[in-house]
Residue frames relative to the residue before (quaternion, step in Angstrom):
aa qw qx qy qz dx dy dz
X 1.0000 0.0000 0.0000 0.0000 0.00 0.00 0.00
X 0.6314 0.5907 -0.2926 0.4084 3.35 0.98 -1.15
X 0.7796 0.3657 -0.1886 0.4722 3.80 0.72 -1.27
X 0.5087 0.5191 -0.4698 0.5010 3.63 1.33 -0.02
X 0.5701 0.4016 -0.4421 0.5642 3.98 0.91 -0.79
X 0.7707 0.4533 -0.3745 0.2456 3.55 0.08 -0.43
X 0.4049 0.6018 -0.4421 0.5278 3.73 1.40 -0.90
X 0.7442 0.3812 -0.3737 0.4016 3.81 0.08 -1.82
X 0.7700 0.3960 -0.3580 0.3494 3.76 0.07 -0.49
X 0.4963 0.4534 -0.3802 0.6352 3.67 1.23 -0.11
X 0.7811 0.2768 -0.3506 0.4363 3.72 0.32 -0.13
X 0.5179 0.6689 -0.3058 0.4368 3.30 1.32 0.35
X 0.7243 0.3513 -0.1513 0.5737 3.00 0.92 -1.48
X 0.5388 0.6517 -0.3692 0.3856 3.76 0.98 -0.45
X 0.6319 0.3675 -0.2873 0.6190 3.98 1.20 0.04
X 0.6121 0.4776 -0.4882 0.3986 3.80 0.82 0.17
X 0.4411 -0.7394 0.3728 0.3460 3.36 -0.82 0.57
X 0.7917 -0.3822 0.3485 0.3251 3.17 -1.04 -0.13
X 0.1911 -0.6611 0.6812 0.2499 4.10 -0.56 0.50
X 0.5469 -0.6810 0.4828 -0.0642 3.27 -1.60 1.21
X 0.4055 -0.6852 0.3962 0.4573 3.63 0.43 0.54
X 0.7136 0.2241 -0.4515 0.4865 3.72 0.30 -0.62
X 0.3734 0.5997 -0.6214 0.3388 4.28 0.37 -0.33
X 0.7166 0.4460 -0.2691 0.4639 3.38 0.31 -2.15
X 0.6851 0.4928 -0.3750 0.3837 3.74 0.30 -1.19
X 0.6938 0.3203 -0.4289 0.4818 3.65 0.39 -0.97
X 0.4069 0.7311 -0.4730 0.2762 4.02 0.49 -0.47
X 0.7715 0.4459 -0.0930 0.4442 2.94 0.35 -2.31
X 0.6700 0.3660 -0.3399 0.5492 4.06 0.85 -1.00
X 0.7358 0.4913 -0.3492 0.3087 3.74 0.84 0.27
X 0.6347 0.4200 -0.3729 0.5307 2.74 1.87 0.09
X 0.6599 0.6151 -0.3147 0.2952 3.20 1.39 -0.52
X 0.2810 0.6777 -0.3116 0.6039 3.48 2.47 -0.01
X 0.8596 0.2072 -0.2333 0.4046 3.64 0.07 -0.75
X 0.3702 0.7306 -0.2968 0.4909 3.35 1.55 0.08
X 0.6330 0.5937 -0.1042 0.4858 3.12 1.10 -1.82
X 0.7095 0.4231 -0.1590 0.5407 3.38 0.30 -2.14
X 0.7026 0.5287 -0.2900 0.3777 3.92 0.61 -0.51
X 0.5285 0.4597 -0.2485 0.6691 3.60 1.59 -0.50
X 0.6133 0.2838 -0.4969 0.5444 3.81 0.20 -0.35
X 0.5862 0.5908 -0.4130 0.3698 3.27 -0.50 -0.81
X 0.8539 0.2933 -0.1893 0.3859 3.77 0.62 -1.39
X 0.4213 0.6049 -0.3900 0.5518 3.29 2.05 -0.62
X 0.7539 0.2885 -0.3219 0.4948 4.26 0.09 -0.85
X 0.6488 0.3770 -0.5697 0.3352 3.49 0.44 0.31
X 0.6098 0.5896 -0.3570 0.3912 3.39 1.32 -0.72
X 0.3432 0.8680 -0.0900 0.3475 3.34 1.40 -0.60
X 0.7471 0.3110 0.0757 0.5825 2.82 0.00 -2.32
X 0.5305 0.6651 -0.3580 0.3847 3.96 1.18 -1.47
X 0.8136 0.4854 -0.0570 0.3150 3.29 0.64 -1.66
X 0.6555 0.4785 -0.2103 0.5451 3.35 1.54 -0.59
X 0.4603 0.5256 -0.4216 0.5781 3.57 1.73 -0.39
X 0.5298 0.6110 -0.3561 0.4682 3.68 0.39 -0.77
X 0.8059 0.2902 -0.0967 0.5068 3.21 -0.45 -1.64
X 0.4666 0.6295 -0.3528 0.5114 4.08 0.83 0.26
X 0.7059 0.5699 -0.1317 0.3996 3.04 0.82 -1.77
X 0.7852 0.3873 -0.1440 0.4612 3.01 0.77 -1.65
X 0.4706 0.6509 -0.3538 0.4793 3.56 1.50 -0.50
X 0.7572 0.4443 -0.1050 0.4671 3.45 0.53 -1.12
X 0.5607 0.5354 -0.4607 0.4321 3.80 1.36 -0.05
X 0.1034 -0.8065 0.5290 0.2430 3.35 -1.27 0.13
X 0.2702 -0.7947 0.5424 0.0358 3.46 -0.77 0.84
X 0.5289 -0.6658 0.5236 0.0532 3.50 -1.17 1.53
């Protein structure tokens, strides 16, 4: 059963063409852009997290 699902998907993927070094290249700097844009994002929440904190504790008052 297993190598009959396989034959069909080797005969499947065998009519797709081929990815192109720049295709693959612009791919990889397009994921690696949203990758990017996805770390900022978490660095300014972590950021913004930490100065609320350090606010907080500024703003207690202790006896």
């Amino acid at each position: 059963m297993d190598r009959v699902r396989a034959a069909k998907k080797a005969a499947q993927n065998k009519s797709k063409p081929k990815e192109s070094n720049t295709g693959l290249a612009k791919r990889k700097e397009a994921d690696a852009e949203i990758l990017r844009a996805k770390q900022k994002k978490n660095d300014d929440l972590k950021a913004t997290a930490e100065a609320e904190a350090r606010g907080a504790k500024g703003s207690q008052t202790t006896k």
